[in-house]
C-alpha positions in Angstrom: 61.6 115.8 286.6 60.5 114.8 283.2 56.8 112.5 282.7 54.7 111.2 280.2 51.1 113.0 281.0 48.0 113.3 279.7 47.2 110.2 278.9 43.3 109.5 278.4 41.6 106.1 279.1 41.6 104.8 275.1 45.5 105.7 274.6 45.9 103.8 278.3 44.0 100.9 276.8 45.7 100.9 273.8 49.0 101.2 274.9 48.4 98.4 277.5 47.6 95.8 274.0 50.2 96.8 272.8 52.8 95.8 276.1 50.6 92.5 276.0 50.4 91.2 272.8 53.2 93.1 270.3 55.5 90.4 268.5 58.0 93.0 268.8 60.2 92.9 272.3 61.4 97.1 271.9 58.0 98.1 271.5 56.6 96.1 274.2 59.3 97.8 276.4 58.3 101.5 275.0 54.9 100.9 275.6 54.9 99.4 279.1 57.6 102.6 279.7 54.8 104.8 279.1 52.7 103.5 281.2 54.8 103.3 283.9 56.1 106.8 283.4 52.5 108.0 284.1 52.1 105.8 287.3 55.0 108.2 288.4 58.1 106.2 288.1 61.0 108.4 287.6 63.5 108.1 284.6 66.3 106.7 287.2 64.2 104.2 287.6 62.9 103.3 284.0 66.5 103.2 283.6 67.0 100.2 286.0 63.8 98.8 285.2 64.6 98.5 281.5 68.4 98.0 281.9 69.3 101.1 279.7 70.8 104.8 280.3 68.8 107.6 280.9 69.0 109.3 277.6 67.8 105.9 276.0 64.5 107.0 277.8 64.8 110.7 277.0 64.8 109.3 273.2 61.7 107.4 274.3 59.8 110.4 275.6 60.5 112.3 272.6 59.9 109.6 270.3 56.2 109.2 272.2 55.8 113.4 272.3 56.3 113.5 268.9 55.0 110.6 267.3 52.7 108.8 269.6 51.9 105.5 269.0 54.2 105.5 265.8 57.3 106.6 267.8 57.4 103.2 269.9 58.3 101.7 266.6 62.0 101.9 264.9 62.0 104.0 261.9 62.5 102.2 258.5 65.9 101.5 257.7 67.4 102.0 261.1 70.3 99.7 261.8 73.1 98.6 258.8 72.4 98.4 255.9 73.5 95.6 253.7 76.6 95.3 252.1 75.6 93.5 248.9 72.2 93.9 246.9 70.3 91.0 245.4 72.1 90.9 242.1 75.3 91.0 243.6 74.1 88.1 246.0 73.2 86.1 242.9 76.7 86.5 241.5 78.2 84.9 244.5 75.7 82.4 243.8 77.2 81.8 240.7 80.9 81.9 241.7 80.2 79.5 244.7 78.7 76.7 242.1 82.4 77.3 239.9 84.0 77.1 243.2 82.2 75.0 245.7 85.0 73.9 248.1 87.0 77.3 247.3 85.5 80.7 249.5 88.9 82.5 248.9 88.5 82.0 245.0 85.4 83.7 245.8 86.1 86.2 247.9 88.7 87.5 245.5 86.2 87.7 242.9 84.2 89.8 245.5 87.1 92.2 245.7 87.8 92.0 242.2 84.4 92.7 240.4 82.6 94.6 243.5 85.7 96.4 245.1 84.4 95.2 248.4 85.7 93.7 251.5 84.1 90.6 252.9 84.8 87.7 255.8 84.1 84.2 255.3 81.1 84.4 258.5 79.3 87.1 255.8 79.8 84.9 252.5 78.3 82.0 255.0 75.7 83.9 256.1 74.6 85.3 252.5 75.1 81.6 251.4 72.4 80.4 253.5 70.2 83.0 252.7 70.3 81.7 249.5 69.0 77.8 250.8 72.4 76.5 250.2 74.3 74.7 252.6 77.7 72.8 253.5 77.8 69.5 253.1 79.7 66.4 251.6 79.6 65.7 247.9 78.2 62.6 246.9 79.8 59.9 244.9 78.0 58.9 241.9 78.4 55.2 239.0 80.1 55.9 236.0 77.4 55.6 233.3 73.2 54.8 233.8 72.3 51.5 232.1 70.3 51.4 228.9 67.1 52.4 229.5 64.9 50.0 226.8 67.4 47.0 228.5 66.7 48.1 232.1 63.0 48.2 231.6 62.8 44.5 230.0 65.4 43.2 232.7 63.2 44.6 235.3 59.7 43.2 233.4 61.8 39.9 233.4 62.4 40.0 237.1 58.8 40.4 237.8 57.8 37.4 236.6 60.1 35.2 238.0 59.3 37.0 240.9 55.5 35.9 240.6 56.5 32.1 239.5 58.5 31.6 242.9 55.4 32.8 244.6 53.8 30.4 243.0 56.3 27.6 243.8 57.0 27.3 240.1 60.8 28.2 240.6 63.0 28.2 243.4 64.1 32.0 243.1 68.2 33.0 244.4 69.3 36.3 244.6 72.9 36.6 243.4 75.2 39.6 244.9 78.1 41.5 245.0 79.6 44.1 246.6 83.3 45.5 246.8 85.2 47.5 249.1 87.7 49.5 248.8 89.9 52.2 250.5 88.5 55.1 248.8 89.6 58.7 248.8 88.8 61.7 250.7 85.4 63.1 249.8 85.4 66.9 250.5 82.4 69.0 251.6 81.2 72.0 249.4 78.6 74.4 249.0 75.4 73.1 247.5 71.8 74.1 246.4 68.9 72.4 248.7 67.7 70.2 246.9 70.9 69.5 244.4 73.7 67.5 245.2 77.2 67.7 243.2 78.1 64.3 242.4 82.1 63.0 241.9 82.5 59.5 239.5 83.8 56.8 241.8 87.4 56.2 241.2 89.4 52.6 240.4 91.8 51.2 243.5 92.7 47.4 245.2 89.3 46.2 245.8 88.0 43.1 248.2 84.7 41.5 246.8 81.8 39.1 248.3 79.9 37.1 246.6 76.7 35.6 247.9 73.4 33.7 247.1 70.6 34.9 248.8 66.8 33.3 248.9 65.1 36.8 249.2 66.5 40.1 247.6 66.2 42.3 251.2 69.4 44.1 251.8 71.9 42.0 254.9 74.1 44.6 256.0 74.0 43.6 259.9 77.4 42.0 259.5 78.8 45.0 258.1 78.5 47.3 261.1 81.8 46.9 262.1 83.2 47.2 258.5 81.5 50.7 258.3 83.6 52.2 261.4 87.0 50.7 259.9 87.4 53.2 256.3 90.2 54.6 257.7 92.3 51.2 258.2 96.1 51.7 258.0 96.8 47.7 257.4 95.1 46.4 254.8 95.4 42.5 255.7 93.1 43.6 258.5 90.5 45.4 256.1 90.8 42.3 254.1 90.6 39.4 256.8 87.6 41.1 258.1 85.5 41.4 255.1 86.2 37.7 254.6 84.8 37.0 257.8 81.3 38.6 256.8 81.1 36.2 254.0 79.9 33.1 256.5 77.1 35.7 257.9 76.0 36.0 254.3 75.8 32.3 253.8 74.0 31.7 256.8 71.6 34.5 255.7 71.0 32.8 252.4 
């Protein structure tokens, strides 16, 4: 019958830290194994204790015999290694921002330029080691205003702004907005931080027009519009976007 023996008061101590307070669950199991070993318990019982075989804690003993304190610890570069290295990982980087929505396109570049075989779950996996995740591409205006004209618009705003506080003016907001029946918009792989942006495209549109006294957003009417992009009849879309405009008016 096999024991750990000899154990003085200092390793006991030491080995009893190391059960308490190591971040690492195997070595916590190694070292309390030791101790336990000492007390008497047999290897059957480690075995049950532990929920392992017996020559798991023949390997343990040795480890401890041979190695002491540094045995309870794995060896470096136990376990598998990875399949690509950094520079191949920032490749796929690159080939996921040409083909954000395509991970066979990319895959076969793997295969192509690496001569390696890899699932989808490990292209994931390396994906979000790299902070990027799945998620839907935004849609974006077509063009940004002038920026000279946008400043003295918004300079011009501010003062009428200040002469309606100041009963001067009687200040109305005028607004617009359109809806449509827009496309699918797909989900893609993306930096954190970044978002890939589509142009909005041109179909039937149904606009509302309304005069409002302050310039804060009234979107409590459109709650049920929100829940309805998917209409199949488009009389409905339309006769219920009509209906919003004598919430808007009430608003204002």
């Amino acid at each position: 019958m096999r024991f750990i023996e000899d154990l003085s008061q200092d390793t006991i101590q030491l080995l009893q830290k190391i059960y308490q307070k190591s971040k690492h669950h195997r070595v916590r199991q190694r070292a309390q194994c030791m101790l336990l070993s000492y007390q008497g318990y047999t290897i059957k019982e480690l075995a049950h204790i532990f929920h392992v075989d017996r020559i798991t804690i023949y390997n343990w003993f040795s480890n401890w015999e041979s190695r002491r304190f540094a045995g309870l610890y794995d060896r470096k570069g136990k376990g598998r290694h990875p399949i690509f290295d950094q520079e191949q990982k920032e490749q796929i980087r690159q080939w996921v921002k040409l083909y954000p929505k395509n991970m066979n396109k990319v895959i076969a570049f793997i295969q192509k330029e690496f001569d390696l075989s890899a699932s989808k779950s490990t292209i994931k996996r390396i994906l979000k080691s790299l902070q990027m995740s799945w998620r839907r591409i935004r849609r974006k205006v077509n063009g940004q205003p002038d920026p000279e004209i946008y400043k003295e618009q918004k300079e011009a705003l501010e003062v009428l702004i200040e002469e309606d506080k100041q009963g001067i003016i009687d200040l109305r907001y005028y607004d617009e907005s359109g809806f449509c029946l827009v496309p699918y918009i797909p989900y893609a792989w993306q930096e954190q931080g970044e978002t890939i942006a589509i142009e909005s495209g041109h179909s039937k549109r149904v606009n509302v027009d309304t005069v409002r006294k302050t310039a804060k957003v009234v979107d409590s009417c459109f709650g049920q519009a929100t829940r309805m992009v998917d209409v199949k009849h488009e009389e409905a879309f339309q006769g219920l976007f009509m209906a919003c405009v004598s919430g808007l008016e009430a608003v204002s």
